[in-house]
C-alpha positions as CSV (number, residue, x, y, z in Angstrom):
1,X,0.0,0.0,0.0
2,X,1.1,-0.7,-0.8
3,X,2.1,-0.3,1.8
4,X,5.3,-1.5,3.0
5,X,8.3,-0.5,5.5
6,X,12.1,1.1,4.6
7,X,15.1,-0.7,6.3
8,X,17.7,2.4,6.9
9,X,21.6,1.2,6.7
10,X,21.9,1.3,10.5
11,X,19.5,-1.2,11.5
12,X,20.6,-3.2,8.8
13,X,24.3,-3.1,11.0
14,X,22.3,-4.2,13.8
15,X,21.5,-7.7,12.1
16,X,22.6,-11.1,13.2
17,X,25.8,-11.6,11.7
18,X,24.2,-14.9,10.3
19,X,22.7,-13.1,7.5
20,X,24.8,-12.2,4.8
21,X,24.8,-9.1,2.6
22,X,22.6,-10.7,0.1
23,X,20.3,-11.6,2.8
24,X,20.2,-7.6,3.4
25,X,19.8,-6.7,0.3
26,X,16.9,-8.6,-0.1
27,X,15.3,-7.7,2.7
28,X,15.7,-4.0,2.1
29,X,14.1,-4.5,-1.6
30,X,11.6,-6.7,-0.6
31,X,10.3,-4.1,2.4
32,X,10.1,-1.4,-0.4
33,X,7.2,-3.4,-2.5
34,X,4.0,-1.9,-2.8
35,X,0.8,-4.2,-2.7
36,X,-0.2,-2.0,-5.0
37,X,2.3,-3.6,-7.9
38,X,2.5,-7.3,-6.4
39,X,-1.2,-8.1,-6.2
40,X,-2.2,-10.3,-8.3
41,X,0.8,-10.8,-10.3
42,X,3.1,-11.8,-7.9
43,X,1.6,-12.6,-5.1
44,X,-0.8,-15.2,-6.2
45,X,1.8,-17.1,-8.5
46,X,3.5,-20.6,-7.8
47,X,6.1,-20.2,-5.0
48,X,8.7,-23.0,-3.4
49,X,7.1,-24.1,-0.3
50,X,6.5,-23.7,2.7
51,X,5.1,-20.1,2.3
52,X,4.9,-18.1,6.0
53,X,2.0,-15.6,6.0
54,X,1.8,-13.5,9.0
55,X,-1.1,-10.8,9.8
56,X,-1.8,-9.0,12.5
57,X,-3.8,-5.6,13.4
58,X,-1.4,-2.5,15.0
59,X,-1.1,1.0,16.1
60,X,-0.2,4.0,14.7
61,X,-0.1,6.3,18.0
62,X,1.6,5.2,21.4
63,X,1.3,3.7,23.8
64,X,-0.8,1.3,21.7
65,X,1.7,0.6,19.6
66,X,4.1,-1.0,22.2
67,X,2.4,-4.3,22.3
68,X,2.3,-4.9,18.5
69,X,5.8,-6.1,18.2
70,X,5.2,-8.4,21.0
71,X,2.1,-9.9,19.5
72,X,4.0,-10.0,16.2
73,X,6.9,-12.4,18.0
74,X,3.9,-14.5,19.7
75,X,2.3,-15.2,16.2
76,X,6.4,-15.8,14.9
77,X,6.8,-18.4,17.3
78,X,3.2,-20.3,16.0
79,X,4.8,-20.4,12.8
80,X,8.1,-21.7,13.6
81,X,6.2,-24.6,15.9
82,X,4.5,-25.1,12.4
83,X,7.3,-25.4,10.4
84,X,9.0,-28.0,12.5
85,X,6.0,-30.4,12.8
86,X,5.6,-30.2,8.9
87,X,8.6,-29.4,7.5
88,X,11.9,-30.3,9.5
89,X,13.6,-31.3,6.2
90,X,13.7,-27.4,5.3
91,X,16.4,-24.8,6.7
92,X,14.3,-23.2,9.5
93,X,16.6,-20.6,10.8
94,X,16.8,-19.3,7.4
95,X,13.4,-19.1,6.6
96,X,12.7,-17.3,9.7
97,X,15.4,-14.9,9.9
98,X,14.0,-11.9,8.0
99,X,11.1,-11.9,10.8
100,X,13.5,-11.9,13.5
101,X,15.1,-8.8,11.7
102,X,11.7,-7.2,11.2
103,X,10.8,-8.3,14.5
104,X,14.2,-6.3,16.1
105,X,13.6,-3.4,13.8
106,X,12.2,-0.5,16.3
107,X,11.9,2.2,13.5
108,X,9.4,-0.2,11.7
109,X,7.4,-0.6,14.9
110,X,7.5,3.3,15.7
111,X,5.9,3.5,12.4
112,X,3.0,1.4,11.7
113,X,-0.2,2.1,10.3
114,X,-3.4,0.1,11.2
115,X,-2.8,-3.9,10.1
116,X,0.3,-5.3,9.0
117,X,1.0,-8.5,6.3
118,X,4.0,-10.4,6.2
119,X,4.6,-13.1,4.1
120,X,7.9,-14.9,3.4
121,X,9.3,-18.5,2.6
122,X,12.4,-19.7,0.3
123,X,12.0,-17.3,-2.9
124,X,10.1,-14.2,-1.4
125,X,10.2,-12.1,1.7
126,X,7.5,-9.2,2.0
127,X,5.9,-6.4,4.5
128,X,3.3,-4.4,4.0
129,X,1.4,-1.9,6.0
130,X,-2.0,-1.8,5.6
131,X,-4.9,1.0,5.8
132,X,-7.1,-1.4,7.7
133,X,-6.8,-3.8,10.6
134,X,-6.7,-7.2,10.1
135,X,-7.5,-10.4,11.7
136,X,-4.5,-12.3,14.0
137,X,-3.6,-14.9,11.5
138,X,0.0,-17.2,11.7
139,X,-0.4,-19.5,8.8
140,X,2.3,-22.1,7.2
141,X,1.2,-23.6,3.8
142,X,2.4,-24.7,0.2
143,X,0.8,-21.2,-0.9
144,X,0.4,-17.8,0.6
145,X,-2.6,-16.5,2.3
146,X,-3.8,-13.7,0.7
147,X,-7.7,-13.4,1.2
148,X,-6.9,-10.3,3.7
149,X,-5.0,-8.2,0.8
150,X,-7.5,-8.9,-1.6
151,X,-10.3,-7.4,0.3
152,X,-7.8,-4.3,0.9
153,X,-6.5,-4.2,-2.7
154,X,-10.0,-4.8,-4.5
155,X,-12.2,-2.8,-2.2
156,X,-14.1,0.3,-4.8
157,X,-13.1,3.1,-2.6
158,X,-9.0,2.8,-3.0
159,X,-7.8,5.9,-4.5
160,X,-3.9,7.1,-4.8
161,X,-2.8,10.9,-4.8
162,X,0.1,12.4,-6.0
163,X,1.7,15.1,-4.0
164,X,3.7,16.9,-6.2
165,X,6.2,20.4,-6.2
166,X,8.6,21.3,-9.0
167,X,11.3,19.7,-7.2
168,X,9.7,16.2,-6.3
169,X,6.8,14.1,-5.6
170,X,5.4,11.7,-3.6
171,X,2.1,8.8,-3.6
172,X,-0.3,8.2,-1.1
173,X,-2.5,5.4,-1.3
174,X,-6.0,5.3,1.1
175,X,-9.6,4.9,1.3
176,X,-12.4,6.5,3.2
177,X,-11.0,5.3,6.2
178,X,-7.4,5.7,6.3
179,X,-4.2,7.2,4.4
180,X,-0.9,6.6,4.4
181,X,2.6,7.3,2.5
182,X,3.9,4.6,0.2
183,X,7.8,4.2,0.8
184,X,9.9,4.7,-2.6
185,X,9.9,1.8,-5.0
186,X,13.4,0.4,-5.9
187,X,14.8,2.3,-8.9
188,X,12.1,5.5,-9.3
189,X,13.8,8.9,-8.4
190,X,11.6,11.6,-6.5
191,X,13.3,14.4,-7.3
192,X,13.3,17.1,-10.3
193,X,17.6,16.8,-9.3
194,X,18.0,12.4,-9.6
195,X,15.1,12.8,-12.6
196,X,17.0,15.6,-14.8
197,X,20.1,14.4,-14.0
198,X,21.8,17.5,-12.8
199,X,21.5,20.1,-9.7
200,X,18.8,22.8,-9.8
201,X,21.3,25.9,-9.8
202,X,23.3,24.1,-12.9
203,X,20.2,24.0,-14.9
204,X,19.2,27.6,-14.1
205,X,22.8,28.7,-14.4
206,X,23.2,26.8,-18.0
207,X,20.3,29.2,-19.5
208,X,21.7,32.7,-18.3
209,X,22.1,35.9,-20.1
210,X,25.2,37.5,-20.3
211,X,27.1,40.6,-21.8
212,X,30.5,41.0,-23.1
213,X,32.2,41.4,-19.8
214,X,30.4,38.3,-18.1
215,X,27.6,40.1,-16.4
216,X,24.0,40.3,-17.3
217,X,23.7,43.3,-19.6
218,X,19.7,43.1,-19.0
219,X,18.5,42.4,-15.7
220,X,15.3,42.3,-16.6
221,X,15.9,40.0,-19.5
222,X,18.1,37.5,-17.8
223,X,15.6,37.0,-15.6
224,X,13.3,35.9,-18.0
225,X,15.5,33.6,-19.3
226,X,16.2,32.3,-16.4
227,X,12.5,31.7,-15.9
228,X,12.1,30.1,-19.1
229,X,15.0,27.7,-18.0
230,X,13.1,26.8,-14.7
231,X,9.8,26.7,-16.3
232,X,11.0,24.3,-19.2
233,X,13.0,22.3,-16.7
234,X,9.9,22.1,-14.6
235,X,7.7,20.9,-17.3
236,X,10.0,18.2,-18.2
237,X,10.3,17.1,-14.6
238,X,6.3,16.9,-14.9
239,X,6.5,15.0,-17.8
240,X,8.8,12.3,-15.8
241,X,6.8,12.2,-12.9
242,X,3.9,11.9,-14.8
243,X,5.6,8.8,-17.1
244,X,6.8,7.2,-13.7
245,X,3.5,7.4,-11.7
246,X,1.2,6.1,-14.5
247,X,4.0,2.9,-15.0
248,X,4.8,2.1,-10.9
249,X,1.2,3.3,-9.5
250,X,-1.5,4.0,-11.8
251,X,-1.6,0.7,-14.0
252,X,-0.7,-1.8,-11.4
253,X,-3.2,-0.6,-8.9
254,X,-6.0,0.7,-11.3
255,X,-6.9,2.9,-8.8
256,X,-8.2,6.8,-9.2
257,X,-5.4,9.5,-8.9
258,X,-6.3,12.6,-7.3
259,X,-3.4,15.5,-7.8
260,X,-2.7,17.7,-5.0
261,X,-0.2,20.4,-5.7
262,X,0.1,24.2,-5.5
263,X,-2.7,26.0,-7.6
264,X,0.1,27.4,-10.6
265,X,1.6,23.9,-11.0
266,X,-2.2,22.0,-11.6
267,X,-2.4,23.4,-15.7
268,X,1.1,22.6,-16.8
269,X,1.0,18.7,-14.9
270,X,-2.3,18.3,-17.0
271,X,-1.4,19.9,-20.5
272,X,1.4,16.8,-19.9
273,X,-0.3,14.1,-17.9
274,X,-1.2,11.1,-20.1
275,X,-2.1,9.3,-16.9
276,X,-6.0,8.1,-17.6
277,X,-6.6,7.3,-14.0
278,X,-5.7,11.0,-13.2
279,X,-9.4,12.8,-11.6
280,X,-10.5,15.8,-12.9
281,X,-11.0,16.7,-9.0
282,X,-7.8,18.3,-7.1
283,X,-6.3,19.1,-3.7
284,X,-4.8,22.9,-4.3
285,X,-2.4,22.0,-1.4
286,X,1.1,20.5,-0.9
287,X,0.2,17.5,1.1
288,X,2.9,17.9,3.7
289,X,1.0,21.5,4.0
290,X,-1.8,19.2,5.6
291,X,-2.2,16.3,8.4
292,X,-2.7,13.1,7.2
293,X,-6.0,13.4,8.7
294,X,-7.3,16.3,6.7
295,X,-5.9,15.4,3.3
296,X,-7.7,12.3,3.9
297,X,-10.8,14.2,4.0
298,X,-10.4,16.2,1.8
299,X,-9.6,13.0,-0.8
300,X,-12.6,11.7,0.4
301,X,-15.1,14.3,-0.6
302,X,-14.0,14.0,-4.1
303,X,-13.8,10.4,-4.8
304,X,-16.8,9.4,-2.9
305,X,-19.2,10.5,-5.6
306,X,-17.2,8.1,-8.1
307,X,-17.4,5.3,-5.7
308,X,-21.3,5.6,-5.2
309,X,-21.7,5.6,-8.9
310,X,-19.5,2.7,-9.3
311,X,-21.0,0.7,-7.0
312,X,-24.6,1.5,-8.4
313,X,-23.0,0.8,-12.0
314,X,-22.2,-2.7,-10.7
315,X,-25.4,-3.8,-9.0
316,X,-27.1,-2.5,-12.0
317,X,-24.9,-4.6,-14.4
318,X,-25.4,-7.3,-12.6
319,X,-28.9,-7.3,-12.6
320,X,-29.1,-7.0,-16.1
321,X,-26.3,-9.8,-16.6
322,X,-28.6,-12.0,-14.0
323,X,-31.3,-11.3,-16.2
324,X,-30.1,-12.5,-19.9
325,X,-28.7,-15.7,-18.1
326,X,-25.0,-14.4,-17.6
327,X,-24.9,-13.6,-13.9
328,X,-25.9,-15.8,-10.7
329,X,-25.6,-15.5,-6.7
330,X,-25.7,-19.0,-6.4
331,X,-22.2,-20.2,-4.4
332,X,-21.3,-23.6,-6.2
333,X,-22.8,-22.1,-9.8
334,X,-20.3,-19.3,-9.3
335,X,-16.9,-21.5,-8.1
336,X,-17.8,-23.9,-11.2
337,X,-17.8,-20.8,-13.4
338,X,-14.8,-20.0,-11.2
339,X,-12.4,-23.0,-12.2
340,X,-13.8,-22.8,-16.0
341,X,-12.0,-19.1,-15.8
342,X,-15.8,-17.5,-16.8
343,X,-15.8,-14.9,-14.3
344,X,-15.8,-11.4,-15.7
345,X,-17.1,-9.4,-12.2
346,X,-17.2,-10.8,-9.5
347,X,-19.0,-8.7,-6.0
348,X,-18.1,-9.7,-2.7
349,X,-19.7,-8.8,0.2
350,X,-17.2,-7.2,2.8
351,X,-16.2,-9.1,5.8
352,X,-18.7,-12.1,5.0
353,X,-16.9,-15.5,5.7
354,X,-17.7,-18.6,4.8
355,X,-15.7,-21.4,5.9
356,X,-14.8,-24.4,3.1
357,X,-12.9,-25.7,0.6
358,X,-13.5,-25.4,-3.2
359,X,-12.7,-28.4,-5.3
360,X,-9.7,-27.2,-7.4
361,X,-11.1,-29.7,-10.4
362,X,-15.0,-29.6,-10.1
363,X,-15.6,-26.4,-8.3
364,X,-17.5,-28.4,-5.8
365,X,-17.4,-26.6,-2.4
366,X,-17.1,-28.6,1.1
367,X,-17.6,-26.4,4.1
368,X,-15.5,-26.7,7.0
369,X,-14.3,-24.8,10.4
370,X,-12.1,-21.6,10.0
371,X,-10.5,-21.8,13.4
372,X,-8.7,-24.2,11.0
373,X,-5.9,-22.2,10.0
374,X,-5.5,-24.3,6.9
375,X,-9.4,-23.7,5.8
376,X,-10.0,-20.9,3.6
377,X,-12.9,-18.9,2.8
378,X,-15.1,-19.9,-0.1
379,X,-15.5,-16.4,-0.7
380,X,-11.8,-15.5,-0.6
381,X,-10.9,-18.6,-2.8
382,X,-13.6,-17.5,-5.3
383,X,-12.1,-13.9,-5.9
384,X,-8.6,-15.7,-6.0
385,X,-9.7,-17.8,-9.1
386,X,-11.4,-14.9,-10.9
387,X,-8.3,-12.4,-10.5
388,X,-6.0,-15.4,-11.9
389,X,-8.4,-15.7,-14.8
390,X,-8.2,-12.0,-15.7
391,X,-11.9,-11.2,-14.1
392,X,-12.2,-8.4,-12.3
393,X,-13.5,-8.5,-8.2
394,X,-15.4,-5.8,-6.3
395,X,-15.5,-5.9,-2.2
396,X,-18.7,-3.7,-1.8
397,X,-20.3,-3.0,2.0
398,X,-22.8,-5.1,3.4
399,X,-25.8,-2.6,2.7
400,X,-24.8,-2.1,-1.1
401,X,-24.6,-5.7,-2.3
402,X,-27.3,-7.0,-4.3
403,X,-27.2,-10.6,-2.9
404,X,-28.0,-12.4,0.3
405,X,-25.4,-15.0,-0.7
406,X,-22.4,-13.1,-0.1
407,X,-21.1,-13.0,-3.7
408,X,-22.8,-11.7,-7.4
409,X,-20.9,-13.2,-10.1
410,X,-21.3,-11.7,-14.3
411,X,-20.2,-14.3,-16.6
412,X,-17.8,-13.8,-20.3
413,X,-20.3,-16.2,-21.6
């Protein structure tokens, strides 16, 4: 959100000597992620067993906050029993060493946001910070849990803004209940000097007027150059910004992007944006003018219009889909249609659970206990299989869905 954590050089020092540069270097990449760009891709591919998926709710403020990392080690040590009852053949210290670092990392703790995912095993270590709480869960499996990121990911109120100057920007990512700052992504540059390649009083200094003897002959003319300089390296920084946002936030996340920026920089970013998520709605402010609080708000009030519409252009789709024969609320109708890959929509109600399997080959559903840590949710499993076949999958509120089933499925065909 993605949402994940940054690892600063010092604690890195303060790792057991046990884990080796590479082993740092991973972690520090992996804990810059956003969920934004590795759900569904990578996320819900194949990865080597066993696969460790931690989730836990925490605190932004103290003194709540000083019992999440406790509860985080508590739920660590559940998974490590795990591992050694089902899979003592595998390297355990190794698997659970980035936790421990994570675990001893008091930066990351002091700054948390409301629920936290982290999900590791032999090929992929990753944190994430999440807008919402979630549910305790310590899970150890041959595949990742991901049924709480979905409903955070997939939820029709995500929207992203893009605080932006003339010498660097920065993405949020929230919903109507919560906002947050994503960390930098690996490789993207924030600022107008790492994006244009030189420092600001270089690029200035490279269009100046001068006379014969060195010194402006016009004063009033070299400033106008000078302005030109800035305002065409400005525009060109926009044009960067605008290229890197849309490629790193905009497409992976298909989420709405509201600007917020001083008033005189909102025509020139458009006349260049190319970004089609970008709303014609804007925040005339700096967001580090506002609290987190208020630019919330204030992001809010404009997309919330968009969302009700959405949601109302959903139930009405599916209506008419339900109608013609191409959309059903029936469970075990919808997870055959699942495994066939027919799923084009699929609505889930928020925070409905129903405990089960589905039948990987039929579709057929068997309903079990989810104090099981190894049983999923039917719905859960059923927005897992329509994301993999390209469908798209809607987490709408309890009082806008149009079924009592928990699920509204429109069909390709």
């Amino acid at each position: 959100m993605a949402a994940s954590c940054s690892w600063s050089s010092a604690n890195c020092c303060q790792l057991d000597p046990a884990i080796d540069d590479q082993m740092r270097s991973d972690m520090r990449l992996a804990t810059m992620n956003s969920l934004a760009q590795d759900y569904p891709a990578v996320l819900l591919s194949a990865h080597e067993p066993p696969c460790l998926s931690l989730y836990q709710p925490t605190h932004r403020q103290h003194p709540a906050n000083v019992q999440d990392p406790i509860r985080f080690r508590n739920l660590l040590k559940s998974i490590e029993k795990t591992l050694r009852k089902k899979y003592q053949s595998h390297d355990i210290p190794a698997l659970l060493r980035p936790f421990e670092a994570l675990a001893e990392d008091r930066a990351f703790w002091d700054h948390t946001a409301s629920g936290l995912a982290v999900l590791g095993g032999p090929s992929l270590f990753r944190v994430y910070r999440l807008p919402r709480p979630v549910v305790e869960l310590a899970i150890v499996a041959d595949s990742f849990h991901t049924k709480p990121l979905m409903r955070i990911v997939q939820s029709a109120d995500s929207y992203q803004i893009l605080g932006l100057s003339r010498n660097a920007f920065s993405v949020y990512e929230g919903n109507r209940d919560a906002l947050y700052r994503l960390e930098p992504i690996e490789g993207v540059s924030y600022t107008a000097d790492e994006q244009l390649g030189k420092k600001a009083d270089d690029r200035e200094g490279a269009h100046r007027a001068y006379g014969p003897t060195g010194i402006s002959t016009v004063a009033r003319h070299g400033t106008d150059v000078k302005q030109d300089a800035e305002d065409r390296d400005t525009e060109r920084f926009f044009r960067v910004v605008d290229q890197a946002v849309l490629k790193h936030y905009s497409q992976p996340s298909g989420q709405r992007l509201i600007l917020a920026a001083l008033p005189q920089h909102h025509h020139l970013f458009r006349a260049v944006s190319r970004n089609p998520y970008l709303m014609d709605e804007a925040i005339d402010s700096q967001p580090d003018a506002l609290s987190i609080d208020v630019l919330r708000e204030r992001a809010w009030l404009l997309v919330q219009p968009h969302y009700l519409k959405r949601l109302a252009g959903f139930v009405e789709a599916f209506g008419a889909a339900r109608s013609i024969g191409r959309g059903a609320d029936d469970l075990s109708s919808i997870a055959e249609a699942a495994i066939a890959g027919r799923i084009e929509t699929l609505l889930i109600e928020a925070d409905r659970l129903i405990p089960g399997r589905i039948d990987a080959a039929s579709g057929a559903i068997a309903t079990d206990n989810l104090s099981n840590p190894e049983i999923d949710d039917v719905l859960d499993d059923l927005g897992e299989y329509a994301l993999r076949s390209g469908g798209d999958v809607i987490i709408v509120p309890t009082e806008k869905m149009p079924t009592r089933t928990g699920a509204a499925a429109i069909y390709r065909f």
